[in-house]
Residue, then its C-alpha position, 0 to 999 in steps of 0.5 A: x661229672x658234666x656230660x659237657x666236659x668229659x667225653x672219651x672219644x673225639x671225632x677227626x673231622x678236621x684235617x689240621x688246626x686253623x691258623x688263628x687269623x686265617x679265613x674260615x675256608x680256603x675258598x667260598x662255596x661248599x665243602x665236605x668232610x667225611x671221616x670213618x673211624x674204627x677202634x676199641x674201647x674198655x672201662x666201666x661206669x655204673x652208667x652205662x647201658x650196656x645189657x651187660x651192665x644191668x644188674x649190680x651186685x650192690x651199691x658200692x662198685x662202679x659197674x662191670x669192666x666192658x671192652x668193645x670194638x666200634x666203628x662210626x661214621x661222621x661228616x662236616x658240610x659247611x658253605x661259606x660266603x663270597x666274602x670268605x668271612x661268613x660260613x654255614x655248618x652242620x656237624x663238627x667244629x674244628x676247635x672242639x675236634x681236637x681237644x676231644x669233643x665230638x658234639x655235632x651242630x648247626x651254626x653260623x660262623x663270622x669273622x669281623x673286621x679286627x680277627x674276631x670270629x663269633x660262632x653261635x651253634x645249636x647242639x639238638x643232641x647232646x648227651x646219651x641217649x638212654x640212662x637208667x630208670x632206676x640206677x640204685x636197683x640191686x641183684x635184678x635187671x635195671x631198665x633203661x629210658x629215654x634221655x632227650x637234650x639239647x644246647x646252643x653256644x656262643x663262642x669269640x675267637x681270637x678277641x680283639x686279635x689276639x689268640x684269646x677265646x671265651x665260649x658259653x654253652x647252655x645245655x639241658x637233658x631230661x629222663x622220660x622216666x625218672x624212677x630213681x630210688x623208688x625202690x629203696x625205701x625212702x621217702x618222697x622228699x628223699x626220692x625228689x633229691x635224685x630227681x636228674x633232669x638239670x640245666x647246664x650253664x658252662x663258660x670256658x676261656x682258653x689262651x694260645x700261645x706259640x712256643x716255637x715255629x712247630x709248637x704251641x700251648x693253648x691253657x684253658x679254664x672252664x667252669x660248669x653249674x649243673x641245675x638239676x631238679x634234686x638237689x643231690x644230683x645239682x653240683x659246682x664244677x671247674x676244669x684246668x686243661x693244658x693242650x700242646x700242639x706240635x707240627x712235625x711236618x707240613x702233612x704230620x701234626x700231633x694235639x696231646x691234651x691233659x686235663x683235671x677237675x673237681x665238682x661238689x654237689x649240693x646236698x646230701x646223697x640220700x641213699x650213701x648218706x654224705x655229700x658227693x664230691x668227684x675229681x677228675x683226670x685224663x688225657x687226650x692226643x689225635x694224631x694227623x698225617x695229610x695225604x698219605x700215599x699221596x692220596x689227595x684230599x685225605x688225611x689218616x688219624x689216629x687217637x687215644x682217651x684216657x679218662x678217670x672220674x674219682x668219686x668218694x661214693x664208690x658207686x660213680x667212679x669211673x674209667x675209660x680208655x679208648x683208642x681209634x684210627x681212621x680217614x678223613x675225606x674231604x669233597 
């Protein structure tokens, strides 16, 4: 499963979703969001780093059941230009927002003369930053290393006027140490097969189109190619998603997204001796509510992940549910 396209908790940096033509700011200069947000979350995943998660009985459960409760801190700065056509940013993008991506950037925005917007971004972090050495270590700790990754992406809204997107993200994450199956007695060649570091290239097309006054649909289709150096680890992966997004009010807005896919790897898994093949399901809604008790320049947010990832290798299920609320300021 792509790191890119799956994350279970979104950001609420963004007060509301932009019109599709509108300017890039309400007006030039620079401007401030901040957004602290608390909340829980459960599931398991043999991926995760937590201490409590360090030994595995054996290969063939996904990771202890881990609950926890988190409170995070995010923030946009961005400055447009006296054209109101071109801005500046660091931090969040309002169309990943939504839909439950939280990747933080640098980038340019610009709006052309025909509605097109092009953003071009550079994501200096894009993954966790810790994976295990050696994940397939049983009945003893497993230690963690450094994960380091970075990407850049290219992305056109409303092409030619209309309310079509297309975006690229290029992606790559490497392990400090890469110990995988060392102690499994395989062979080197067998070793090399999970080796994970890996290039991502990912091109997604979405679509919106409004239902009514209150209510629009934006379908997406993205497509993932994951080169990693072992070949075991490389997959082909494609996503459906449907998002709804329903204005109640002129303060109260509601984006429920639901989303599946698939991803087949390349070649046989040295260690389970077959193939890996996962699907994918979940579901995402962030709900906003503007100026509540009046309070200017303030929005409330609330969000719920739900997210699955069916492997048929037991050892890379995984499930997550998460839910947060939180306020978003803007200066």
């Amino acid at each position: 499963m792509s790191p890119i396209t799956y994350s279970a908790l979104a950001t609420t940096l963004l007060l509301s979703t932009s019109n599709c033509f509108a300017d890039l700011a309400e007006e030039p200069g620079f401007e401030f969001i901040l957004n602290v947000n608390s909340g829980a979350a459960t599931g398991n995943s043999q991926a995760n780093t937590d201490k409590e998660n360090e030994i595995t009985k054996d290969l063939n459960n996904s990771g202890k059941d881990m609950g926890s409760i988190t409170l995070f801190v995010l923030g946009r700065l961005s400055y447009t230009f006296d054209n109101n056509k071109t801005q500046l940013f660091l931090g969040n993008s309002e169309e990943d927002v939504v839909l439950g991506d939280f990747k933080a950037e640098l980038g340019v925005s610009h709006e052309f003369s025909n509605g097109t917007v092009l953003t071009a971004a550079y994501i200096p972090f894009l993954f966790t930053s810790e994976a295990w050495q050696d994940p397939f270590l049983t009945n003893q700790k497993r230690t963690t290393t450094d994960v380091e990754s970075q990407g850049a992406r290219l992305r056109f809204d409303n092409l030619f006027s209309t309310p079509l997107s297309a975006e690229y993200t290029w992606a790559e994450s490497s392990l400090e140490n890469e110990l995988s199956g060392q102690q499994q007695n395989l062979t080197t060649q067998q070793q090399l097969l999970l080796q994970r570091d890996v290039k991502f290239h990912q091109l997604s097309v979405e679509y919106t189109q409004s239902l009514t006054q209150r209510f629009a649909i934006q379908p997406s289709v993205t497509v993932t190619r994951g080169d990693s150096e072992g070949g075991a680890m490389a997959f082909d992966q494609g996503q459906i998603q449907t998002a709804l997004v329903s204005q109640f009010t002129e303060r109260s807005q509601l984006v429920t997204t639901v989303y599946a896919g698939s991803a087949i790897f390349d070649e046989s898994h040295p260690i389970f001796n077959k193939t890996r093949e996962d699907k994918q399901y979940g579901a995402f809604a962030f709900y906003s509510y503007a100026q509540p008790f009046n309070w200017k320049n303030s929005t409330f947010t609330a969000m719920f992940a739900y997210g699955q990832n069916n492997s048929n290798i037991d050892f890379y299920d995984g499930e997550v549910i998460a839910a947060t609320v939180g306020m978003a300021y803007k200066f």
